[in-house]
C-alpha positions in Angstrom: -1.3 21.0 0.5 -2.4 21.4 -2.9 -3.7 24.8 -4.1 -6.1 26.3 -6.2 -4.9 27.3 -9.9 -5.2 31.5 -8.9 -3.7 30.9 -5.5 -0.5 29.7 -7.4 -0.5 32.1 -9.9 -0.4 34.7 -7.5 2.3 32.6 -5.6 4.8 31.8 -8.6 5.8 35.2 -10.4 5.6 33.2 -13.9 5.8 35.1 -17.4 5.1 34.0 -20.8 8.0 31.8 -21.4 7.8 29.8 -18.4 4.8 28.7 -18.5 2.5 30.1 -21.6 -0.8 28.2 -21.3 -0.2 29.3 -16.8 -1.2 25.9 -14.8 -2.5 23.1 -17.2 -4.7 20.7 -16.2 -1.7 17.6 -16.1 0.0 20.3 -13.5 -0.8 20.9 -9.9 0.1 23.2 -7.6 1.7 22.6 -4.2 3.1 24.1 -0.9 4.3 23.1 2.9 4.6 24.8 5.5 7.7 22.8 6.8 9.2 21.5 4.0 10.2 22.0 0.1 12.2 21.5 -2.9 15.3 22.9 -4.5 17.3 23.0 -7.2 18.3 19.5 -8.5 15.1 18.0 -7.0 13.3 18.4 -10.3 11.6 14.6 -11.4 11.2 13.5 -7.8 8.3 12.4 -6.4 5.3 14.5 -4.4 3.8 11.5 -2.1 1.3 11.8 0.2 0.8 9.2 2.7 -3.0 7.1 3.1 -4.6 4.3 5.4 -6.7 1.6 4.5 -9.5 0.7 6.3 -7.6 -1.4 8.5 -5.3 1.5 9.5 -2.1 0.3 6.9 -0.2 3.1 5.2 0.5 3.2 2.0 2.2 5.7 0.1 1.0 7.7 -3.0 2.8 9.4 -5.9 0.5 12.4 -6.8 3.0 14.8 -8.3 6.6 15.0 -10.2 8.8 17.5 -9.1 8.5 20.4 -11.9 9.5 24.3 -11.2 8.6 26.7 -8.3 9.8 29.9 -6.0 13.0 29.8 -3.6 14.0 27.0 -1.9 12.7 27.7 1.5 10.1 26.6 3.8 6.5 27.6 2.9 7.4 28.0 -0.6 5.4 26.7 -3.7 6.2 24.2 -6.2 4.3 23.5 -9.7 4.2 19.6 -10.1 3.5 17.4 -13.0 0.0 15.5 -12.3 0.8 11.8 -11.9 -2.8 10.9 -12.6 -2.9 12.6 -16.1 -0.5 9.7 -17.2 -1.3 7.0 -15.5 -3.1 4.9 -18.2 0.6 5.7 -20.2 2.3 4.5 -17.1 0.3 1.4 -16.7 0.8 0.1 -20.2 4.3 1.2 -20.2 5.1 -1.5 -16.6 2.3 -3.7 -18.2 0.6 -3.7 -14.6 -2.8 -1.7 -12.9 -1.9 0.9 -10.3 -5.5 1.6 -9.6 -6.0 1.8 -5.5 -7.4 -1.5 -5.3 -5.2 -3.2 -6.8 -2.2 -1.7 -5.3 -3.9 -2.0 -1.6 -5.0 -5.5 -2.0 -1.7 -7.2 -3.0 1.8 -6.8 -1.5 3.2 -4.6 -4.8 3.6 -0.8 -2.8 5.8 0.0 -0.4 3.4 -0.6 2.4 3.9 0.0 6.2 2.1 -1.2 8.9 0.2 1.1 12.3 -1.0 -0.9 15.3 -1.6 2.3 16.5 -4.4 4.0 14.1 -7.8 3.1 14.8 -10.0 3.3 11.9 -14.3 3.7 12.6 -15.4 1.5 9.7 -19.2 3.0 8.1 -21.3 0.9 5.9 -21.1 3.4 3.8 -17.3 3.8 3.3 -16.2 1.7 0.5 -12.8 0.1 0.2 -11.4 2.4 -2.8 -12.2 6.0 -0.9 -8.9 7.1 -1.3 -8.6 5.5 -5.1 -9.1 9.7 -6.3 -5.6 10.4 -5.7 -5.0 8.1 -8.5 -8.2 8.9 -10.9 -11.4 11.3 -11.1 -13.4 8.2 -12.2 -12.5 5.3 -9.8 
């Protein structure tokens, strides 16, 4: 569950040296209920999983492991924002990572639900869940 920049603040007991500017804008703030990193996790990813309109999962990197409180459950993590690089990351693999892309050929990690029964709108587009990637797809 992401969190709102003075939720985390309050959260994370932070001071100058940790983090000067507080939460930047390539930073986001994090937290489960059930689950959390440690020590040693730091550059892993923060995924979150999506469907597809036809009910497919795919998996998306939102975060990068970065700093937070005790390694326990319901803790809080602060998390490097994937989509503040990701025009850098898409020159540097020489590929697009936009939602569309990524959804419409066989180049995620994809798995497939029977199970999920998606209610398609007229009104839904395709890339509706393209935001995790970009504020402007």
């Amino acid at each position: 569950q992401a969190l709102d920049a003075s939720i985390c603040a309050k959260r994370i007991p932070t001071n100058r040296r940790q983090m000067p500017e507080r939460l930047r804008d390539d930073q986001l703030c994090a937290r489960s209920e059930t689950m959390d990193t440690c020590e040693g996790d730091s550059g892993g990813p923060l995924q979150t999983l999506r469907y597809d309109l036809l009910g497919n999962i795919f998996s998306f990197i939102v975060g990068v492991v970065s700093f937070g409180t005790p390694c326990v459950e319901g803790s809080t993590g602060v998390y490097t924002r994937v989509s503040s690089y990701l025009d850098w990351i898409e020159k540097e693999v020489n590929q697009s990572l936009s939602y569309e892309v990524c959804t419409g050929v066989n180049v995620c990690d994809r798995k497939f639900n029977r199970a999920v029964a998606v209610l398609v709108e007229p009104k839904w587009t395709n890339s509706r869940v393209g935001l995790l990637w970009k504020e402007t797809e």
